[in-house]
C-alpha positions as a LaTeX table, in Angstrom:
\begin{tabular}{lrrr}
\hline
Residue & $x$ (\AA) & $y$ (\AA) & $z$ (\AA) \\
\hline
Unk1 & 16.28 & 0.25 & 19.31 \\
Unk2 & 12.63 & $-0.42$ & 19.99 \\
Unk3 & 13.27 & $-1.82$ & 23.28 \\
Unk4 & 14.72 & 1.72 & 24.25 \\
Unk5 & 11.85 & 3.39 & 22.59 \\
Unk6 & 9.53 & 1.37 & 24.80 \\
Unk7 & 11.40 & 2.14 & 27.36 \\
Unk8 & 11.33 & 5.56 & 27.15 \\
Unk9 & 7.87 & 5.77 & 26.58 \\
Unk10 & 7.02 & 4.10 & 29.57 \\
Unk11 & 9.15 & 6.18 & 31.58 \\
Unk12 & 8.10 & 9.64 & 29.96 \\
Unk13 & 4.11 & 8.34 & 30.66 \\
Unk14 & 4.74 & 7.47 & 33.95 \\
Unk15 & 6.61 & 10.52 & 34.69 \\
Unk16 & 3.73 & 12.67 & 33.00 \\
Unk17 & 1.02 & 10.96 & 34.95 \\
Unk18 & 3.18 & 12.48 & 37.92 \\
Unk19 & 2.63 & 16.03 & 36.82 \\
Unk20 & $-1.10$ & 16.35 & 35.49 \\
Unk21 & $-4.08$ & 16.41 & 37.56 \\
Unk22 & $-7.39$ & 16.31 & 36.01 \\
Unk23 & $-6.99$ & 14.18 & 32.22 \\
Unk24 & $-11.48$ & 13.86 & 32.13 \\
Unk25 & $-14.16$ & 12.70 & 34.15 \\
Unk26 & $-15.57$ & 9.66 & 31.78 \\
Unk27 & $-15.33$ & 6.49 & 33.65 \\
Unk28 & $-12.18$ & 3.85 & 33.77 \\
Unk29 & $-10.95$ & 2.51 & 30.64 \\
Unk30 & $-14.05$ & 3.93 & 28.40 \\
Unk31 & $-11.78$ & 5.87 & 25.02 \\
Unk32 & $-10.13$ & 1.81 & 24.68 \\
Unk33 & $-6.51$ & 1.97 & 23.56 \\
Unk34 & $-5.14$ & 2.98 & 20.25 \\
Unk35 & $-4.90$ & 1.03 & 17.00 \\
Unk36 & $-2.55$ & 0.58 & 14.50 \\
Unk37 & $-4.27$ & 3.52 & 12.76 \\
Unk38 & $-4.28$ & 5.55 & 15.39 \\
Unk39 & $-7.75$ & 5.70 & 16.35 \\
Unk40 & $-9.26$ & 4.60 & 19.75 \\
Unk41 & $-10.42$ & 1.07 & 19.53 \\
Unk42 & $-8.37$ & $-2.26$ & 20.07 \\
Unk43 & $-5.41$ & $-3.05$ & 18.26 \\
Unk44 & $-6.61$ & $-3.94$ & 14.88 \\
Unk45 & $-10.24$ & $-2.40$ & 14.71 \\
Unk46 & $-11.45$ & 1.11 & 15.37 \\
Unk47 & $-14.36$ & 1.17 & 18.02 \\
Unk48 & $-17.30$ & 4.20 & 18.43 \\
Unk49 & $-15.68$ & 5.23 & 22.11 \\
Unk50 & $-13.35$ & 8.40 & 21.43 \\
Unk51 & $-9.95$ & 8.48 & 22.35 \\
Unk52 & $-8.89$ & 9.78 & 26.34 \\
Unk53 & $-11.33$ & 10.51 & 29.57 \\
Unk54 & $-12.46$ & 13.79 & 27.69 \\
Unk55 & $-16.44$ & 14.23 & 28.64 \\
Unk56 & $-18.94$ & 16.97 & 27.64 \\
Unk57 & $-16.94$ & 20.28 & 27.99 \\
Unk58 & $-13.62$ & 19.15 & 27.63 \\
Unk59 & $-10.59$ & 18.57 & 26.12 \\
Unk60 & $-8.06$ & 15.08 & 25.94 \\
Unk61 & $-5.39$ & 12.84 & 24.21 \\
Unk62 & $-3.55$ & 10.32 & 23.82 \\
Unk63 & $-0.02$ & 9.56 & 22.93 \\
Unk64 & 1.07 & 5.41 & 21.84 \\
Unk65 & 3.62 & 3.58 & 20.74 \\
Unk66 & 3.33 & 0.04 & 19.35 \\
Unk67 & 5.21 & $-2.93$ & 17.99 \\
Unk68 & 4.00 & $-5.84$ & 15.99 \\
Unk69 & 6.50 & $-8.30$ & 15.56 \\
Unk70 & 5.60 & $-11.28$ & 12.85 \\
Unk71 & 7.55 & $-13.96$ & 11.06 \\
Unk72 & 9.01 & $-12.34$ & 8.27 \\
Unk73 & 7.86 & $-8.51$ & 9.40 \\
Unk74 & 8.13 & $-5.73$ & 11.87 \\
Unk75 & 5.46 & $-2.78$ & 12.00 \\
Unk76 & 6.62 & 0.32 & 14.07 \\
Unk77 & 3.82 & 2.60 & 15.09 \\
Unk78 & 3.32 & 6.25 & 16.88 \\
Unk79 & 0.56 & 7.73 & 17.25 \\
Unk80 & $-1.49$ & 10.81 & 18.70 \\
Unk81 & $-5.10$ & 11.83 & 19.05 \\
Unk82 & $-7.22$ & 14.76 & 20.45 \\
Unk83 & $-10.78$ & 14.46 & 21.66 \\
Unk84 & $-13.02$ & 17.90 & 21.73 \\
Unk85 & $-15.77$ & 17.54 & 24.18 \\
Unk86 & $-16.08$ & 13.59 & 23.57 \\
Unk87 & $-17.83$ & 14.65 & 20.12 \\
Unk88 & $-15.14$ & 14.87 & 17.80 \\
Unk89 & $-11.51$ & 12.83 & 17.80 \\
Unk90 & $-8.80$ & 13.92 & 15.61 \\
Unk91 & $-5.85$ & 11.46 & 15.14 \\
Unk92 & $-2.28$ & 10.83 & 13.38 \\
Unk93 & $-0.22$ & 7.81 & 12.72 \\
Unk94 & 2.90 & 6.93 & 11.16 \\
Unk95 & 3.38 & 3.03 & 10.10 \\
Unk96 & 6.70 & 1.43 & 9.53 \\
Unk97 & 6.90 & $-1.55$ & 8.03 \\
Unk98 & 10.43 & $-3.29$ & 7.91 \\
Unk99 & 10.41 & $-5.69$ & 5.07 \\
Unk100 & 13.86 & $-6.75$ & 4.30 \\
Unk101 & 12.26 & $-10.55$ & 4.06 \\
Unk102 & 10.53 & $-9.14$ & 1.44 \\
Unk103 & 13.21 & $-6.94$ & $-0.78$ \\
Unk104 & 15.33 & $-10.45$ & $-0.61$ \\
Unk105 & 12.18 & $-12.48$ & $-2.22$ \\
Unk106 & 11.74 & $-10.03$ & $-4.82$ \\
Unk107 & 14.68 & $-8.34$ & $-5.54$ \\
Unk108 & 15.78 & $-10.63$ & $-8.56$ \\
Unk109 & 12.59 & $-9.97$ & $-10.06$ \\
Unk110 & 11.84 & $-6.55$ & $-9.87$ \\
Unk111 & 15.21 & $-5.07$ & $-8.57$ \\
Unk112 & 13.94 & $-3.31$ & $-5.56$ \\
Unk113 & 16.43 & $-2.02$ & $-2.90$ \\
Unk114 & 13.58 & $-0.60$ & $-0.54$ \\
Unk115 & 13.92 & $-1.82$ & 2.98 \\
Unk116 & 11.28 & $-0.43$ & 4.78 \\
Unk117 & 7.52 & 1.27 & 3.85 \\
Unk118 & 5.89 & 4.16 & 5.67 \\
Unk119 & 2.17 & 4.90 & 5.73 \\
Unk120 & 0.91 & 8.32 & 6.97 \\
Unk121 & $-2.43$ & 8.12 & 8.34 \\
Unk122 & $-4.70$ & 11.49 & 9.36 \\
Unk123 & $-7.78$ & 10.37 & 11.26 \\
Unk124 & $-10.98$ & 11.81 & 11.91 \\
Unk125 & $-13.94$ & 10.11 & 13.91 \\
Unk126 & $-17.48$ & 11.46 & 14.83 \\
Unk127 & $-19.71$ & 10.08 & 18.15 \\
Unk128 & $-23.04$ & 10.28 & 16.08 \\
Unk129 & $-25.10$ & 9.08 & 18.70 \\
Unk130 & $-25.76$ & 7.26 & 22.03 \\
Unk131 & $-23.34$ & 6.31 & 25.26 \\
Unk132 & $-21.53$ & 2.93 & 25.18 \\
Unk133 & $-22.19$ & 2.63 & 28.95 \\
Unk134 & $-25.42$ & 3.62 & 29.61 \\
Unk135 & $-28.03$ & 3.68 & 26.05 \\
Unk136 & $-29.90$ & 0.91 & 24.97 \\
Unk137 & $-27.91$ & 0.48 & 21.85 \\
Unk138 & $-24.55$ & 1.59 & 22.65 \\
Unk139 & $-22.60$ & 4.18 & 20.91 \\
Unk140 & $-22.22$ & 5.14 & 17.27 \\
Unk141 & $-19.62$ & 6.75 & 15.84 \\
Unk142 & $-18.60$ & 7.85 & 12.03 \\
Unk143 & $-15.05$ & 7.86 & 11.09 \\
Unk144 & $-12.61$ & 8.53 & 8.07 \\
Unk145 & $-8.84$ & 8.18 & 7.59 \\
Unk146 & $-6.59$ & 9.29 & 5.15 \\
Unk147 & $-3.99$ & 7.62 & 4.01 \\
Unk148 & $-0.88$ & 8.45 & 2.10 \\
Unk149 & 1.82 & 6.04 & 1.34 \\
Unk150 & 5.57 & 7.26 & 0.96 \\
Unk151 & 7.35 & 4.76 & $-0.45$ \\
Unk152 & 5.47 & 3.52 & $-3.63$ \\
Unk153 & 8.03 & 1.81 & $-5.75$ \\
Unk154 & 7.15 & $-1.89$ & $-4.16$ \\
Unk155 & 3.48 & $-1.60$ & $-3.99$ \\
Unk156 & 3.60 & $-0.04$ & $-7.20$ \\
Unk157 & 6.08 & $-3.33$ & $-8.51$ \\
Unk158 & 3.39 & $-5.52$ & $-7.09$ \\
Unk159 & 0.12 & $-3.80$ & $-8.84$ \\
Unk160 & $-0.90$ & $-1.26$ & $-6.16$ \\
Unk161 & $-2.57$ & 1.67 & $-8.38$ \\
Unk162 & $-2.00$ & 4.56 & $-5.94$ \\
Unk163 & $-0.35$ & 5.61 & $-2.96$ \\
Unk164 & $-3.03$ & 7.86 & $-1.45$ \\
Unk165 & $-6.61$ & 6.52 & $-0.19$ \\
Unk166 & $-9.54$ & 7.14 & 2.55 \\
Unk167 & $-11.34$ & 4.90 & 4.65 \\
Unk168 & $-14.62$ & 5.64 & 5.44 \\
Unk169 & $-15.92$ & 3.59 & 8.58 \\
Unk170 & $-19.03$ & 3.46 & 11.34 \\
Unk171 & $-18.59$ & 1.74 & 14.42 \\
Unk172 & $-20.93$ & 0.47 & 17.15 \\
Unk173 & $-19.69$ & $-0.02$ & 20.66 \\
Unk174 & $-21.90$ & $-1.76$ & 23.54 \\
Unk175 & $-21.09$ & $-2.62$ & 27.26 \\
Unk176 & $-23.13$ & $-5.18$ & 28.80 \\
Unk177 & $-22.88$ & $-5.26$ & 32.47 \\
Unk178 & $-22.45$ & $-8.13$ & 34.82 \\
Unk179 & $-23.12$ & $-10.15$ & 31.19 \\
Unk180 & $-20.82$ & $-13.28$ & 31.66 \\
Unk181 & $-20.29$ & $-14.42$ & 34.75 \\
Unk182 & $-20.86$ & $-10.96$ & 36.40 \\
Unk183 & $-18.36$ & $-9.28$ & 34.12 \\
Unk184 & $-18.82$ & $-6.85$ & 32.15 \\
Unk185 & $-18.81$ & $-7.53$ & 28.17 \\
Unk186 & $-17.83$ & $-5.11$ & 25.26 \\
Unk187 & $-18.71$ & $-5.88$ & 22.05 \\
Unk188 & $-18.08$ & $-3.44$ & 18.72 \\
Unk189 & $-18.96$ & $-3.79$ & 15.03 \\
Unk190 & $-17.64$ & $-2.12$ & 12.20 \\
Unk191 & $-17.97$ & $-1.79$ & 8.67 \\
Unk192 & $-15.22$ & $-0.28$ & 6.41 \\
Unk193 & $-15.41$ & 1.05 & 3.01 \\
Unk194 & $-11.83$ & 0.77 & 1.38 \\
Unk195 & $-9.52$ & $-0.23$ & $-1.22$ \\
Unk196 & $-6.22$ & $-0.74$ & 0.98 \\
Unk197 & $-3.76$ & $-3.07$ & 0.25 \\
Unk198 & $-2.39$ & $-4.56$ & 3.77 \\
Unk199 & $-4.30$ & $-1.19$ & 5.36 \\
Unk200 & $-2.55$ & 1.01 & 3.01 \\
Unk201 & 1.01 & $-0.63$ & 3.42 \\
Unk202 & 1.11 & $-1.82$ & 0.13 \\
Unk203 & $-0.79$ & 0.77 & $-1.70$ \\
Unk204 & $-4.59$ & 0.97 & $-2.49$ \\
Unk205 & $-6.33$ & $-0.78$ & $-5.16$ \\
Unk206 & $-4.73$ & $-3.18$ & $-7.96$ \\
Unk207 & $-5.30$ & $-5.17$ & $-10.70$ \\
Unk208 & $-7.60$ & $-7.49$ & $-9.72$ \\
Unk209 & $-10.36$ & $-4.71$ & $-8.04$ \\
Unk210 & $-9.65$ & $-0.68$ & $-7.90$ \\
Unk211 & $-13.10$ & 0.30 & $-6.15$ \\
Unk212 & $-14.00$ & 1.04 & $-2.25$ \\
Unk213 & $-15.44$ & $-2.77$ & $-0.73$ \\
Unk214 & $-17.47$ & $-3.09$ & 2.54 \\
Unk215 & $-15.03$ & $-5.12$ & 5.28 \\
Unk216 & $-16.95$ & $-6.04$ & 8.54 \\
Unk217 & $-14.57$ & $-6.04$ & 11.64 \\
Unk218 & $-15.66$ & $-6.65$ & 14.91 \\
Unk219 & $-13.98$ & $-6.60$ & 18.70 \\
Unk220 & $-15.35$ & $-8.58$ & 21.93 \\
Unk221 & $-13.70$ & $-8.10$ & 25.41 \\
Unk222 & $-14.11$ & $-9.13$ & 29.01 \\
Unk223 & $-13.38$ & $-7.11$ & 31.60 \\
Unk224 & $-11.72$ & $-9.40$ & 34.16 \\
Unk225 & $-11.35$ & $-6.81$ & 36.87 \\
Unk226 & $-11.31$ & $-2.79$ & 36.08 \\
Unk227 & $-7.66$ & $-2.78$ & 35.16 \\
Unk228 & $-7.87$ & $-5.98$ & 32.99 \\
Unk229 & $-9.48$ & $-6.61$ & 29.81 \\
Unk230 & $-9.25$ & $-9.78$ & 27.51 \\
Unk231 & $-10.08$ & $-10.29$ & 23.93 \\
Unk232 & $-10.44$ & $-10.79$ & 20.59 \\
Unk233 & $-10.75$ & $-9.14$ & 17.13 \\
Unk234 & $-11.39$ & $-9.97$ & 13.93 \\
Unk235 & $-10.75$ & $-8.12$ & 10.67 \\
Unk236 & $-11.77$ & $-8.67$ & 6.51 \\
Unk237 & $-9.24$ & $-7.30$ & 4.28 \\
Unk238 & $-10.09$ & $-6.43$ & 0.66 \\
Unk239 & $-8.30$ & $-8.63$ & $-2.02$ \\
Unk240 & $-7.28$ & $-5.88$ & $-4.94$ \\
Unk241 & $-3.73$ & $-7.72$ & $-6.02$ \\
Unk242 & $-3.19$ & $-10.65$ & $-8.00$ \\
Unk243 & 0.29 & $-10.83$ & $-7.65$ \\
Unk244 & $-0.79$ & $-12.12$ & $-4.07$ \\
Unk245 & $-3.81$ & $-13.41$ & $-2.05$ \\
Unk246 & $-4.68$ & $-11.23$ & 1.09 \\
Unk247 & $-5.97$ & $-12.80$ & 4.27 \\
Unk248 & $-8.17$ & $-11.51$ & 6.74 \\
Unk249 & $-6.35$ & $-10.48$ & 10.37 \\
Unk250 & $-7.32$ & $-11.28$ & 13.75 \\
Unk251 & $-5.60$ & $-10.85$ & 16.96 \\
Unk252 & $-5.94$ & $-12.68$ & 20.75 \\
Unk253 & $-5.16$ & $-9.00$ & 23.18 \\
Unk254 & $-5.20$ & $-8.57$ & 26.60 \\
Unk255 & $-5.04$ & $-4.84$ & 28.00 \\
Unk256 & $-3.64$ & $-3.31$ & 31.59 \\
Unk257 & $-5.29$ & $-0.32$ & 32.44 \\
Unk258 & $-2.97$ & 0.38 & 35.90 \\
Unk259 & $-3.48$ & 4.10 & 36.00 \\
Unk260 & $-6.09$ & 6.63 & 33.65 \\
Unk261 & $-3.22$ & 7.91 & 32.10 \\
Unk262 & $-1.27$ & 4.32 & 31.08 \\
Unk263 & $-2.37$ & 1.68 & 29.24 \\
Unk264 & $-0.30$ & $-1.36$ & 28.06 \\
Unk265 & $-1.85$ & $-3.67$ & 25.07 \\
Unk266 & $-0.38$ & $-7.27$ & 24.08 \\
Unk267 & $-1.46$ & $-9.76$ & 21.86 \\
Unk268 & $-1.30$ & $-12.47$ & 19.58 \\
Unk269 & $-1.86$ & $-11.24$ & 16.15 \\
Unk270 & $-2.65$ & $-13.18$ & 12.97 \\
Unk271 & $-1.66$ & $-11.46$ & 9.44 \\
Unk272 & $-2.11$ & $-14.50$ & 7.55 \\
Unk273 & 0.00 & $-14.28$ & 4.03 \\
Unk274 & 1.49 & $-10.89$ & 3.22 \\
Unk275 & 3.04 & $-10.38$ & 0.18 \\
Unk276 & 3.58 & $-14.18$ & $-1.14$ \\
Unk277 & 5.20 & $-14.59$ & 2.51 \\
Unk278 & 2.82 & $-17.04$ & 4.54 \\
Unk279 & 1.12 & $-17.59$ & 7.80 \\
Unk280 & 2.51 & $-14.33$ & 9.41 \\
Unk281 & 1.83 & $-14.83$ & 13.04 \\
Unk282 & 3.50 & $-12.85$ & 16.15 \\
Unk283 & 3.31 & $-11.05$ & 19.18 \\
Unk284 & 1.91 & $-7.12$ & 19.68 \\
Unk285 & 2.77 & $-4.50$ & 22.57 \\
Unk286 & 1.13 & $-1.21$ & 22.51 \\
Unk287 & 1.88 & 1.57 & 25.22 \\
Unk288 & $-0.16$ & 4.78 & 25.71 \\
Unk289 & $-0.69$ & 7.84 & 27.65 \\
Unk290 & $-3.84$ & 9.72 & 27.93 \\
Unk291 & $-3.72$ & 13.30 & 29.10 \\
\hline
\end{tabular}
């Protein structure tokens, strides 16, 4: 099934790239790809660029489809975004996270029949300041998401205190030119203020700590050629739950920019334990149009 979802995707982008003309006037590969969340960044962490080639004056988006495939999970994720006048970038994202592996550790214990979780998440993200091409300090951006999860009853078996929380997060995005080996170099910070459990999968807040913490996440990438970037991120996760420890994620990505309306994102990803399952470690593709 996600095969032929990919599939499609691909084939619907392609097709679309076919039909539309003009999709902005910022240069190559400058609104990133889409994360997890929905947001423009990398995979795991949101950066300051806004989603599509929308400038000053106009309107873009972005459409994406990803897969993260891990041990003992698999997280399903579409997503969609709108950037006003590369200013403001509204975004959406639903999360599905098959966890049968799960359900068959715990079911004895709490008697959960739940198969699957899904997170909604309704994204908003601000450029505050700057140009990550061309000031001397890059380009900050202010961001918030909302998240709302739908199936409570195992985060709620596991500690979770609620199913609804908002992440408040500012970014800082920076590309160096010709800065190793006469390649250009992007490098983003951000700092997060939540209480997510797994990013919201598993609820937000718990036993162990119910208030917002400040996680520091940061991106680095190499452009290898104008359709190729390579890199890595790094994310700190918030530890709310005693019934289990939660480890920080990181991810090894390389992105295809063919075309400015395709993208195509794999990676390496490491989710470290979920869940009282260990050393979650897999492979990530991520597909998206920009219009």
């Amino acid at each position: 099934m996600t095969a032929r979802l990919l599939v499609t995707l691909t084939m619907a982008l392609l097709m679309a790239s076919t039909a539309m003309a003009d999709i902005g006037s910022r240069i190559w590969a400058t609104g990133g790809v889409t994360t997890i969340e929905g947001s423009a960044g990398g995979g795991l962490v949101p950066w300051a660029m806004l989603g599509s080639y929308a400038s000053d004056e106009e309107w873009g988006g972005t459409l994406a489809l990803s897969r993260a495939e891990v041990d003992d999970y698999s997280l399903t994720v579409t997503g969609a975004g709108l950037n006003w006048n590369n200013r403001l970038e509204l975004t959406v994202a639903r999360q599905t996270l098959d966890l049968d592996s799960l359900v068959f550790t715990l079911k004895d214990g709490f008697g959960l029949e739940q198969d699957e979780l899904n997170l909604d998440i309704f994204g908003a993200k601000v450029r505050l300041a700057g140009d990550v091409l061309y000031s001397p300090w890059g380009q900050l951006s202010a961001g918030v998401q909302y998240k709302r999860q739908r199936d409570f009853t195992v985060p709620s078996a596991i500690g979770a205190r609620d199913d609804t929380g908002t992440d408040i997060y500012f970014s800082g995005s920076k590309l160096f030119f010709a800065a190793v080996l006469d390649r250009n170099l992007l490098v983003n910070l951000t700092a997060r203020a939540t209480r997510a459990n797994q990013g919201g999968l598993l609820g937000f807040g718990g036993d162990q700590n119910n208030s917002h913490e400040v996680m520091m996440e940061g991106s680095v990438g190499i452009f290898l050629t104008r359709q190729w970037l390579v890199g890595a991120e790094y994310r700190q996760k918030p530890d709310n739950l005693n019934f289990a420890a939660e480890d920080d994620w990181w991810d090894l990505f390389i992105a295809w920019v063919p075309d400015r309306r395709l993208a195509v994102t794999g990676a390496l990803v490491s989710l470290g334990d979920i869940a009282t399952l260990e050393d979650q470690q897999g492979l990530y593709l991520s597909l998206q149009g920009s219009f």
